[in-house]
Backbone bond lengths (Angstrom), bond angles and torsions (degrees), N, CA, C in turn:
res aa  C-N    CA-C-N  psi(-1)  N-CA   C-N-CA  omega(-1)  CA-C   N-CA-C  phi
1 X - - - 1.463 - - 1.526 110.39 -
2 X 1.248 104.52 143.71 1.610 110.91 -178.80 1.677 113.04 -83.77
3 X 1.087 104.18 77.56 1.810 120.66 178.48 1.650 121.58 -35.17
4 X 1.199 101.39 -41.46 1.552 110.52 174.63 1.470 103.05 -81.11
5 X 1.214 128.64 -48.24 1.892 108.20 171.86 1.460 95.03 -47.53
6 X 1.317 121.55 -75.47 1.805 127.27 -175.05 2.009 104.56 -7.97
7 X 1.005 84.70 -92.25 1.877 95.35 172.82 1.274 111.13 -54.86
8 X 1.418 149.27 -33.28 0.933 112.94 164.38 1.588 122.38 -75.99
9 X 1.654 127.17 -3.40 1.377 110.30 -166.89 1.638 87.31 -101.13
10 X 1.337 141.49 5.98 1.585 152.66 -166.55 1.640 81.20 -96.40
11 X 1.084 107.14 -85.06 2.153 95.26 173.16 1.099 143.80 -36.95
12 X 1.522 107.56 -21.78 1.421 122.70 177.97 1.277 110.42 -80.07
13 X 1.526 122.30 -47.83 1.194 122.87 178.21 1.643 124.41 -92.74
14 X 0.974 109.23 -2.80 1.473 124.93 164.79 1.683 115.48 -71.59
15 X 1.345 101.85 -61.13 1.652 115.72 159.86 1.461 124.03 -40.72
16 X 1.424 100.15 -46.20 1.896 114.92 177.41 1.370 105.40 -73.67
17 X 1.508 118.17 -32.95 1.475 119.14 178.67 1.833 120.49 -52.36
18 X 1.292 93.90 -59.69 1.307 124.75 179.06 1.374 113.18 -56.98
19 X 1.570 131.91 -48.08 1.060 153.34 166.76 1.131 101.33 -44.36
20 X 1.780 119.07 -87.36 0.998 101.13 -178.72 1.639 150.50 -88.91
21 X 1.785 103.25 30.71 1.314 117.57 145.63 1.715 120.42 -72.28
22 X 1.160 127.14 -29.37 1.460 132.45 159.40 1.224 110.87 -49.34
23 X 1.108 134.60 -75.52 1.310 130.06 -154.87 1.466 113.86 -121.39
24 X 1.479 114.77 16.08 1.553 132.07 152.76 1.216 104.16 -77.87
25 X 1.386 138.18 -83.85 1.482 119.15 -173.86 1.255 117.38 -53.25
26 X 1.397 145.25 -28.35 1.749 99.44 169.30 0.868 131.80 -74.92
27 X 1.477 115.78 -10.31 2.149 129.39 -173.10 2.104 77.16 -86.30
28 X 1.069 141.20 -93.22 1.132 123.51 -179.88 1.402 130.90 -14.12
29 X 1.278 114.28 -64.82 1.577 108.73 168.49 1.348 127.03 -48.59
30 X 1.497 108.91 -40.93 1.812 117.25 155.21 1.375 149.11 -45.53
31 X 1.897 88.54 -35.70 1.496 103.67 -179.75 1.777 99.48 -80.05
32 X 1.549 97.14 -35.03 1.533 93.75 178.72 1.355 127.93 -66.46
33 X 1.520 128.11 -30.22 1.180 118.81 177.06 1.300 131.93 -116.43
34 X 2.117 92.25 11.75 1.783 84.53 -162.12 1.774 105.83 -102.83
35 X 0.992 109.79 147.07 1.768 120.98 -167.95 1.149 103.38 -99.91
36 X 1.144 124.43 43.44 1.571 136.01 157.57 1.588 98.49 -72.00
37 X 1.396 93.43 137.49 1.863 94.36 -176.18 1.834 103.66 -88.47
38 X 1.103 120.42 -2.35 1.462 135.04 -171.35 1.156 113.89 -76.52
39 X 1.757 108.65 -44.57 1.397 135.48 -139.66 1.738 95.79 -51.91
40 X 1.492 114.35 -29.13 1.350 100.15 -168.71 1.435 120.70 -67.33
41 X 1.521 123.35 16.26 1.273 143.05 -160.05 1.677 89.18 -96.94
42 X 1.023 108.57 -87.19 1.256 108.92 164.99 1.288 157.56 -81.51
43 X 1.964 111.25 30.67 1.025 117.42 102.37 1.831 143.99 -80.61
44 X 1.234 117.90 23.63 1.035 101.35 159.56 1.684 113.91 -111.51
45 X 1.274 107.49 5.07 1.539 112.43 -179.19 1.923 91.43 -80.45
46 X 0.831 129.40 -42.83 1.364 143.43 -148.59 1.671 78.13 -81.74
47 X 1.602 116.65 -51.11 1.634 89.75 -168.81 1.286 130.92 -82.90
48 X 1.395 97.24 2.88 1.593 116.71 -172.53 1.066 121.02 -63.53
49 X 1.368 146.91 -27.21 2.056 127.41 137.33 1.303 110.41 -26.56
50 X 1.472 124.76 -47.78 1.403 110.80 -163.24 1.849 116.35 -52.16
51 X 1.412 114.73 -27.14 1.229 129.60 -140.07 1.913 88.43 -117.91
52 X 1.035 113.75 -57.11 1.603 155.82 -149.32 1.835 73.71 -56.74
53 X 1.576 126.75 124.73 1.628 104.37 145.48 1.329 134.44 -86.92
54 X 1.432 126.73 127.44 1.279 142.25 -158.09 1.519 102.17 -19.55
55 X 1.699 123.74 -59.06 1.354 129.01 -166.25 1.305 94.96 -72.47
56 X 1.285 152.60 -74.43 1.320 126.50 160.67 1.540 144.07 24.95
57 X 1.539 76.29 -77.47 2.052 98.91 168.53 0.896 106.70 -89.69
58 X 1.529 140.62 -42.49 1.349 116.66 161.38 1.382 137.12 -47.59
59 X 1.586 121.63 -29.13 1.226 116.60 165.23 1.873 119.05 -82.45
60 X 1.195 120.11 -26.76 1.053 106.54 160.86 1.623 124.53 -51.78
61 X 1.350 97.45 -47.44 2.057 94.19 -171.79 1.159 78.18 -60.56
62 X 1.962 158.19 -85.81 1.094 143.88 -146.55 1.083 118.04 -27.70
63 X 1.350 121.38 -49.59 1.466 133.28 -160.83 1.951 100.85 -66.87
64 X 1.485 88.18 -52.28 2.159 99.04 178.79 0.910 112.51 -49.75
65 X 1.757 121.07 -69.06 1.209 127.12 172.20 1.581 130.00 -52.54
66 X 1.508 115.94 -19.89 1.534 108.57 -172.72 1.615 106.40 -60.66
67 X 1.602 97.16 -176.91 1.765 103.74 -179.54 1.818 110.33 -90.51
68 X 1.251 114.35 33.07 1.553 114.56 164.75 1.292 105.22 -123.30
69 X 1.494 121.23 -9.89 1.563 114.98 161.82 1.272 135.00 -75.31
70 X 1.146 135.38 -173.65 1.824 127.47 -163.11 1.987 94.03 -101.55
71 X 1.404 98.94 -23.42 1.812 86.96 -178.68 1.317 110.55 -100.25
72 X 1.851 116.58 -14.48 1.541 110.50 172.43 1.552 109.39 -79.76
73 X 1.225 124.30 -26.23 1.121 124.39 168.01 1.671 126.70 -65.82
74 X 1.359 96.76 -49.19 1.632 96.11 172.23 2.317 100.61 -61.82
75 X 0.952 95.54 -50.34 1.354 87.95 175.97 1.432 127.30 -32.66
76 X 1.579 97.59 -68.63 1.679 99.87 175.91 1.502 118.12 -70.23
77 X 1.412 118.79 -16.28 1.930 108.89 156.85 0.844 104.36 -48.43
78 X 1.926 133.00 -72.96 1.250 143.06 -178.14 1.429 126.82 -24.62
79 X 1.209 101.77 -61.87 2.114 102.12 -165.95 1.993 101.42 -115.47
80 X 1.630 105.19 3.28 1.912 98.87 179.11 1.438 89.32 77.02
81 X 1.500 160.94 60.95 1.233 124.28 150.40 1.553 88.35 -174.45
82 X 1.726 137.24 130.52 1.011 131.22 167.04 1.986 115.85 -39.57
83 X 1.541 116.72 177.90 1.111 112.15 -170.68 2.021 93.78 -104.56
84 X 1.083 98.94 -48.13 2.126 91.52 178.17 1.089 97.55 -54.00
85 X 2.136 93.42 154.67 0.952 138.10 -175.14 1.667 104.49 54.22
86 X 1.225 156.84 25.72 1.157 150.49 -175.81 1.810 96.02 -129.76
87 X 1.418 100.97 149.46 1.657 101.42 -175.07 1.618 114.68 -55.03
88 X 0.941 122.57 -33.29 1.417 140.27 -169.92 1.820 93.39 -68.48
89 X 1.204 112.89 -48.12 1.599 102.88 173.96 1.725 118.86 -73.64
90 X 1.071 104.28 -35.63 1.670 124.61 167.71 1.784 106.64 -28.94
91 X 1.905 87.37 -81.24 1.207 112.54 163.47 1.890 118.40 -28.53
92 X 0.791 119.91 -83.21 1.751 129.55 164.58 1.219 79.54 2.34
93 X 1.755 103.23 -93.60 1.765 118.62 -130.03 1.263 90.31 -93.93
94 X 1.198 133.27 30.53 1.960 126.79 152.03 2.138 92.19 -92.01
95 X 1.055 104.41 -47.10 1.626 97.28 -166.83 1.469 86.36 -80.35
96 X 0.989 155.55 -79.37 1.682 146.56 -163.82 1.648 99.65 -25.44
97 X 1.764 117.57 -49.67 1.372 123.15 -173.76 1.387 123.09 -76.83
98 X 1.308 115.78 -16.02 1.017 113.68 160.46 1.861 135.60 -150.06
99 X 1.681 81.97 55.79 1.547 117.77 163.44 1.533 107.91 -63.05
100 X 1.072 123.84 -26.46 1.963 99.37 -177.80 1.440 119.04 -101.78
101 X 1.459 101.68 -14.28 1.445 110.22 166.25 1.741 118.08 -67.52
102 X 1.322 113.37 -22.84 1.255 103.66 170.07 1.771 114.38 -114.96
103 X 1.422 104.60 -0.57 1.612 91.69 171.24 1.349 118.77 -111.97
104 X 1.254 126.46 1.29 1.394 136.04 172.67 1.532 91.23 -83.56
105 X 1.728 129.57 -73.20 1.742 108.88 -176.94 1.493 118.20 -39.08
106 X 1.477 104.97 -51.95 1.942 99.95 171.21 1.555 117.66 -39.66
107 X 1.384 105.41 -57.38 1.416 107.45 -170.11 1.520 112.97 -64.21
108 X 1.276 129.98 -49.52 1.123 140.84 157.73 1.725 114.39 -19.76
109 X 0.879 103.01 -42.27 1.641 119.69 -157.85 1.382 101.03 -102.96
110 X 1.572 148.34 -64.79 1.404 111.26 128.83 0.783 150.30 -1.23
111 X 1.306 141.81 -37.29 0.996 139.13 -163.56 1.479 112.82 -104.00
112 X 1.332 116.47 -33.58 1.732 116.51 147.57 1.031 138.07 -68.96
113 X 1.597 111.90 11.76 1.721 113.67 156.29 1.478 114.85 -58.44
114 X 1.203 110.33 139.11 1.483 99.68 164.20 1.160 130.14 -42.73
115 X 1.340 154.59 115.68 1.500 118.41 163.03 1.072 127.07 -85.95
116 X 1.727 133.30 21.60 1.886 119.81 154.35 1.692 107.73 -73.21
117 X 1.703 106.42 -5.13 1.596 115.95 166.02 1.421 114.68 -53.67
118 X 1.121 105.84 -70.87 1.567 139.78 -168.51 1.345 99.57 -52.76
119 X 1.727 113.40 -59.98 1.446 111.95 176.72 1.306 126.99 -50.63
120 X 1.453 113.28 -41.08 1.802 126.89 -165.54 1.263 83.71 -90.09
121 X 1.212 147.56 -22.83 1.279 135.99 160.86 2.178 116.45 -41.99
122 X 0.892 85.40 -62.33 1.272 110.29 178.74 1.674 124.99 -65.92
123 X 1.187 105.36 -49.54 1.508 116.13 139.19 1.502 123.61 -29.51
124 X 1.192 116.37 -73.26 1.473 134.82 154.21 1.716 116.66 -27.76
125 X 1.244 115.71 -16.24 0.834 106.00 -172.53 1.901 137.72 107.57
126 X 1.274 89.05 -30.49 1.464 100.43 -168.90 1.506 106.85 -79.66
127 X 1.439 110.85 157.97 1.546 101.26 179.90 1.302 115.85 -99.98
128 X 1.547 109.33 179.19 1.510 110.42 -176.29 1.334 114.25 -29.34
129 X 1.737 113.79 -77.67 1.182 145.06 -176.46 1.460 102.71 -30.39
130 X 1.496 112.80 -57.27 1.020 117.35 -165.55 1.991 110.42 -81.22
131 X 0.966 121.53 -26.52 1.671 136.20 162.68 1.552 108.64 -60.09
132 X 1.802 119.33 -32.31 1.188 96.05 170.68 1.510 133.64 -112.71
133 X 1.277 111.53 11.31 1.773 126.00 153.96 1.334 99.33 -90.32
134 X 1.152 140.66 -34.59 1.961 115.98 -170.31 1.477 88.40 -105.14
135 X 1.050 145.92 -12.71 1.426 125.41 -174.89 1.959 110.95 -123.05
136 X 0.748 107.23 -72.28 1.768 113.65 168.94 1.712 109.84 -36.28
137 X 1.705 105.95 -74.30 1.226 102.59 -140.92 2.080 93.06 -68.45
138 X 1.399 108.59 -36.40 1.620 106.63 174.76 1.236 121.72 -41.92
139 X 1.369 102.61 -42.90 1.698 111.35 -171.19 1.677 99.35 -76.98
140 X 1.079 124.12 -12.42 1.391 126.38 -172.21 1.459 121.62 -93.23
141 X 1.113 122.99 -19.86 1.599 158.86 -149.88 1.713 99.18 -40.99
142 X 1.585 113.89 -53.82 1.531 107.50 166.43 1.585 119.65 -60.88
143 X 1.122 116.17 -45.90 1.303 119.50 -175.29 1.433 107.55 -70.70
144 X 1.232 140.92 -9.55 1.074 151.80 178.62 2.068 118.58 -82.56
145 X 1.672 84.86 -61.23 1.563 95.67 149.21 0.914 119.73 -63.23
146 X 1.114 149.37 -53.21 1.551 130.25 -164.77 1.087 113.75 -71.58
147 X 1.747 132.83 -36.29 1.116 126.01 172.57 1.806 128.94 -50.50
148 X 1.667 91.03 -36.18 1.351 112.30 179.13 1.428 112.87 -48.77
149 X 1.947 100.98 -60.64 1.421 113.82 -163.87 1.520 85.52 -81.21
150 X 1.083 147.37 -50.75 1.528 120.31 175.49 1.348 134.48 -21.53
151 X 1.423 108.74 -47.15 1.261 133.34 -165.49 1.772 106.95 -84.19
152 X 1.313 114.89 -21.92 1.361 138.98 -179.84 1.995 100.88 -86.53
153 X 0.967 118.65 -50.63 1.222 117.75 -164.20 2.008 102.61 -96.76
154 X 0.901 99.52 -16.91 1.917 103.01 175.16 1.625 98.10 -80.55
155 X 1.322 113.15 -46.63 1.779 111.92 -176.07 1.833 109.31 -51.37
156 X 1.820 96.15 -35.97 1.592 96.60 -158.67 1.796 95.87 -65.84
157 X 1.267 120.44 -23.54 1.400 78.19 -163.83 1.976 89.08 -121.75
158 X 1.360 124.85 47.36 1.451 135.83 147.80 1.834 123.53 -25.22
159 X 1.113 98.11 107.75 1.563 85.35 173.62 1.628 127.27 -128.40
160 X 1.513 104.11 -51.10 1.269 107.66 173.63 1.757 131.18 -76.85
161 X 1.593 104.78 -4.31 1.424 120.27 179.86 2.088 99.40 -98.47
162 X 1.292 110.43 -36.79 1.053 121.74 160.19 1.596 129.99 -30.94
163 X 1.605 91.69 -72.34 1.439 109.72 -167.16 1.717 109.44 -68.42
164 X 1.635 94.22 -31.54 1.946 104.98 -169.15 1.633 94.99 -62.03
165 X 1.302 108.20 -52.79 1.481 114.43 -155.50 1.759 124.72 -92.80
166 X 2.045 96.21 -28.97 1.701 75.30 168.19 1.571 89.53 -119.33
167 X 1.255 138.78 36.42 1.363 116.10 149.58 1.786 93.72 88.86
168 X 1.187 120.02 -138.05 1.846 140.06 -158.77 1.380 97.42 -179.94
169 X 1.841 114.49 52.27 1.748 87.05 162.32 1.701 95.24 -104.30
170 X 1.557 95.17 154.51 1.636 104.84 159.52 1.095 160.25 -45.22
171 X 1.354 144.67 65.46 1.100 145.97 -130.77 1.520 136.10 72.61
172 X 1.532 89.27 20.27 1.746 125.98 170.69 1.568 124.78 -113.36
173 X 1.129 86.26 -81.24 1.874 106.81 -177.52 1.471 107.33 -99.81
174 X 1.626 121.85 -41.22 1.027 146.08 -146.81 2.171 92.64 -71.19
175 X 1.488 97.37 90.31 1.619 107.96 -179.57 1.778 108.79 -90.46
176 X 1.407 118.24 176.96 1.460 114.81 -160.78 1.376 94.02 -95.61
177 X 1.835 139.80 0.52 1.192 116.87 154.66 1.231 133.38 -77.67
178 X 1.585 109.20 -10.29 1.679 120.26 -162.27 1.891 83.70 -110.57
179 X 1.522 126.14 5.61 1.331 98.04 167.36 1.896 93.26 -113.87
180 X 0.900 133.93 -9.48 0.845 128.60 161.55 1.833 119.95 -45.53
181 X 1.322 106.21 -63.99 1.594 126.13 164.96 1.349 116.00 -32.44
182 X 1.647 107.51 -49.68 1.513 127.59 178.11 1.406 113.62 -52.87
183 X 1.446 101.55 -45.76 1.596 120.34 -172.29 1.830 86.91 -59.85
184 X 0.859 125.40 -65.52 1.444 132.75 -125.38 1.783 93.28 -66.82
185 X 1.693 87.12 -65.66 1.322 107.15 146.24 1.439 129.15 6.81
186 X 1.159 109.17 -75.48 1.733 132.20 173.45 1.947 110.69 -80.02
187 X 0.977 99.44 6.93 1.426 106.70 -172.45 1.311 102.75 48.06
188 X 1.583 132.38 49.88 1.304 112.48 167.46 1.577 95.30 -119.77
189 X 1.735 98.62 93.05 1.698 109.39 170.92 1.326 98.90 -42.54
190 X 0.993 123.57 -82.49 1.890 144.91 -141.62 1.447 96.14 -43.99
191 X 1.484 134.55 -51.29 1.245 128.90 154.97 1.206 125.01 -38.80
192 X 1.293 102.48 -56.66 1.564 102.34 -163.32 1.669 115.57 -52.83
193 X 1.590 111.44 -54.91 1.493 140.18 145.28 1.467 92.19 -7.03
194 X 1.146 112.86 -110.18 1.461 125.15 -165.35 1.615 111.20 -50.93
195 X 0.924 122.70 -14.52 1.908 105.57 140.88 1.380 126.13 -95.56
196 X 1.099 129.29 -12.68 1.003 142.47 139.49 1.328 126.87 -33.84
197 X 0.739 115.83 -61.63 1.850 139.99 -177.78 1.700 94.39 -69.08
198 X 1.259 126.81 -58.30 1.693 128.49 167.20 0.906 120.22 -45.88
199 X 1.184 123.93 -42.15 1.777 138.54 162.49 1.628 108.03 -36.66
200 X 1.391 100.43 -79.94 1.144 131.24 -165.29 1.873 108.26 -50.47
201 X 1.330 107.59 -60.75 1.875 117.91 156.84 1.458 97.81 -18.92
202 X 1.194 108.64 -102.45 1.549 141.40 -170.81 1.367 116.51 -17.65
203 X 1.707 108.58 -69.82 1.455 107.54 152.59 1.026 146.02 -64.02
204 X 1.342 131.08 -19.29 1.767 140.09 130.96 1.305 107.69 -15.94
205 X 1.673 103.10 -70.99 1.793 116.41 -151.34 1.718 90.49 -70.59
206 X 0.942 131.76 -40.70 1.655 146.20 159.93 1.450 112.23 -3.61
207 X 1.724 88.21 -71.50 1.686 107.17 -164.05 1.375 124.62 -97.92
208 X 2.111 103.10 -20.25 1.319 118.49 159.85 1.744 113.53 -45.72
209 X 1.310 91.23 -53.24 1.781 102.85 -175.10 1.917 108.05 -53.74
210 X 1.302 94.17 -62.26 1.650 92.50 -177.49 1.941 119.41 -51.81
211 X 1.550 98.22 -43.51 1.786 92.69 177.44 1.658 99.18 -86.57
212 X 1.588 122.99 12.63 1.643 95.29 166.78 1.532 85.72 -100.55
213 X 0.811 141.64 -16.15 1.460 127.77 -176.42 1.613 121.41 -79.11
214 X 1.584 116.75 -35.33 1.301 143.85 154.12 1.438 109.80 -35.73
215 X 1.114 116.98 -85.27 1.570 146.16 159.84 1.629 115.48 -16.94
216 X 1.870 94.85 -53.92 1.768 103.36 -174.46 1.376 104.07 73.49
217 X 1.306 127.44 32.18 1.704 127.51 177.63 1.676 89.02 -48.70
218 X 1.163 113.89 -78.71 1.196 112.73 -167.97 1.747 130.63 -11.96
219 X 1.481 88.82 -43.35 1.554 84.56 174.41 1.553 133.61 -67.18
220 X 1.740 94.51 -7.94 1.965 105.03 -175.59 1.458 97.08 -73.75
221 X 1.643 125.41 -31.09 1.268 123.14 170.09 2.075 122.49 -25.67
222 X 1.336 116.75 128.46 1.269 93.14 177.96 1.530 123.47 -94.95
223 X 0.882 118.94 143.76 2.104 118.54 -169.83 0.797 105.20 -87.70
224 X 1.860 110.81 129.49 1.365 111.30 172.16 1.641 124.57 -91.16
């Protein structure tokens, strides 16, 4: 198995995880409570990967990000080096690609708080900000995870937003679905298989975890 795709696609989606726990819950908390009659505008921009095909969106972020656009350009003033094909562009269009997988579970999950919670919250004294880390986001805690690990396990197996935007370099861009391809590519099944098969583990054990936690199997367990 090609170890360096391995770790690099474990960073990629770890990074996207994290990412989009930052700036997934407040666009979530928004979509959930705000009474903008519009709002459905932007939720459907947000769901648009789901629908969107990968090469598609991958060539659009290309197009944003390249060096004739206003942010690939400010980019390469910034750091000396365009933003495609480099992890940092990768990065981008993994969280752009899989923005609805983690803000639709957030929002979702919000949105079944009570709100005479939210209110007596507020009553109480406390402020928004403060009503939605001690009161919302706690009460939310599955829906929160799952979005996370959603967003973690959709990156791992990325291909066509991947390949458009950071290219196939080695120990860069170069993720374990586009060496998989490579394998196949080269007709060397037996490789391919056996990353394949790692893939496949990983994201199982991924999603096993989130619907046993969903579910609460755990609790049929008997206590000693």
């Amino acid at each position: 198995m090609n170890w360096m795709a391995i770790l690099v696609t474990l960073k990629l989606a770890t990074l996207t995880s994290l990412i989009l726990v930052l700036i997934g819950l407040p666009l979530a908390y928004w979509l959930a409570f705000s009474l903008w009659r519009w709002k459905f505008l932007i939720e459907s921009v947000v769901a648009l990967p789901l629908v969107l095909p990968p090469t598609v969106l991958g060539f659009y972020i290309l197009v944003a990000i390249g060096p004739h656009s206003p942010l690939g350009r400010f980019y390469a003033d910034l750091v000396g080096h365009p933003l495609p094909f480099t992890f940092e562009g990768l990065l981008l269009a993994s969280v752009l690609y899989s923005l609805p997988f983690a803000v639709q579970p957030f929002a979702t999950a919000f949105a079944l708080v009570d709100r005479r919670l939210i209110e007596a919250s507020w009553t109480l004294g406390l402020s928004r900000l403060g009503t939605f880390f001690k009161l919302i986001v706690p009460m939310s805690t599955a829906g929160v995870i799952t979005g996370a690990v959603l967003s973690f396990a959709h990156t791992l197996g990325e291909f066509g937003v991947v390949l458009m935007v950071g290219g196939n370099i080695e120990g860069v861009t170069r993720t374990v679905s586009i060496d998989i391809y490579d394998e196949v590519q080269a007709l060397n099944y037996a490789g391919a298989a056996k990353t394949a098969l790692f893939l496949l583990v990983v994201s199982y054990a991924v999603l096993l975890g989130v619907y046993a936690m969903n579910r609460k199997v755990w609790a049929l367990w008997p206590q000693k």
